[in-house]
C-alpha positions as MATLAB code, in Angstrom:
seq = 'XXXXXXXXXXXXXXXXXXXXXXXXXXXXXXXXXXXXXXXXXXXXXXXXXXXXXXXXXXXXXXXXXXXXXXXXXXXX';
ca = [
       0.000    0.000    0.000;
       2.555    2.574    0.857;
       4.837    1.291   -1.952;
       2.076    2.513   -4.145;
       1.688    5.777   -3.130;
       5.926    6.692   -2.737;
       6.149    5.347   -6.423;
       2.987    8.280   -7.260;
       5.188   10.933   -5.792;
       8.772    9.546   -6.946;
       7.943    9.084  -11.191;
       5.279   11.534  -10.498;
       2.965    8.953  -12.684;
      -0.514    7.425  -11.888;
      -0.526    3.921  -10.366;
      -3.993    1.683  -10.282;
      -2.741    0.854   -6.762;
      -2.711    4.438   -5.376;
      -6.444    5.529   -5.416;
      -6.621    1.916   -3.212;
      -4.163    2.774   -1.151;
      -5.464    6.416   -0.155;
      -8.526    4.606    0.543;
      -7.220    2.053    2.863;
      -5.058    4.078    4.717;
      -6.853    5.193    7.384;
      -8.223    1.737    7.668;
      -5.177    0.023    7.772;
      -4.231    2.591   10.950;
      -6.868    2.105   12.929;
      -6.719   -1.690   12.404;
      -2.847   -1.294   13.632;
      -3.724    0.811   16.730;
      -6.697   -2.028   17.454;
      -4.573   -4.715   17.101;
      -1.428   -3.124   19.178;
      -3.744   -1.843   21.705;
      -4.986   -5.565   22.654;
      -2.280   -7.612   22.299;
       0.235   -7.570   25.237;
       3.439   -7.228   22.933;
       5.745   -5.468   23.269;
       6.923   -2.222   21.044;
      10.078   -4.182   20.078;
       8.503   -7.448   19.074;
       6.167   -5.044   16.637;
       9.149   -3.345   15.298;
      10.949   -6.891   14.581;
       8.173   -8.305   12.871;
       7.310   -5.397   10.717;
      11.151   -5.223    9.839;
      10.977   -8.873    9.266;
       7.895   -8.857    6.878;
       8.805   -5.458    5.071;
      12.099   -7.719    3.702;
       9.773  -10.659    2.662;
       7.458   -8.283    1.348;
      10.698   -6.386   -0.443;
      11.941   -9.842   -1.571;
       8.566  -11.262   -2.832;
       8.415   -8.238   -4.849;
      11.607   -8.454   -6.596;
      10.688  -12.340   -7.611;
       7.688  -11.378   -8.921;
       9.339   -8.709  -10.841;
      12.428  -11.223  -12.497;
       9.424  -13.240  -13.043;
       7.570  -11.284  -15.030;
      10.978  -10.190  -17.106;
      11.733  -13.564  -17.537;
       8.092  -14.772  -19.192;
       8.119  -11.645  -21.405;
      11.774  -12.372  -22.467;
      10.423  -15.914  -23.440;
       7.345  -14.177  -25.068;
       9.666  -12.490  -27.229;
];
């Protein structure tokens, strides 16, 4: 979701992703504050885990990308 809207304001371009992402964005922070707010972890443990899944996100997205360049290299 973010991803979406710092690649609007870096090529300065429209992205199909964006106008979902301004939309979900306040959802997505009150569903973070909810779900922090009842659980009894701790600040660090969030931290780690969003670090952790922001480089699995990162990587997943890089795959998917070599993917995609390799089946339209094929398709060539």
């Amino acid at each position: 979701m973010i991803m979406h809207l710092i690649f609007v304001f870096n090529r300065r371009t429209y992205v199909p992703g964006a106008i979902t992402a301004i939309i979900e964005l306040p959802i997505t922070i009150i569903y973070l504050y909810s779900l922090i707010t009842l659980t009894k972890t701790s600040l660090w443990e969030w931290i780690i885990v969003m670090i952790i899944m922001f480089v699995l996100f990162i990587s997943n997205l890089k795959f998917i990308h070599w993917i995609m360049t390799e089946a339209m290299n094929k398709l060539r």
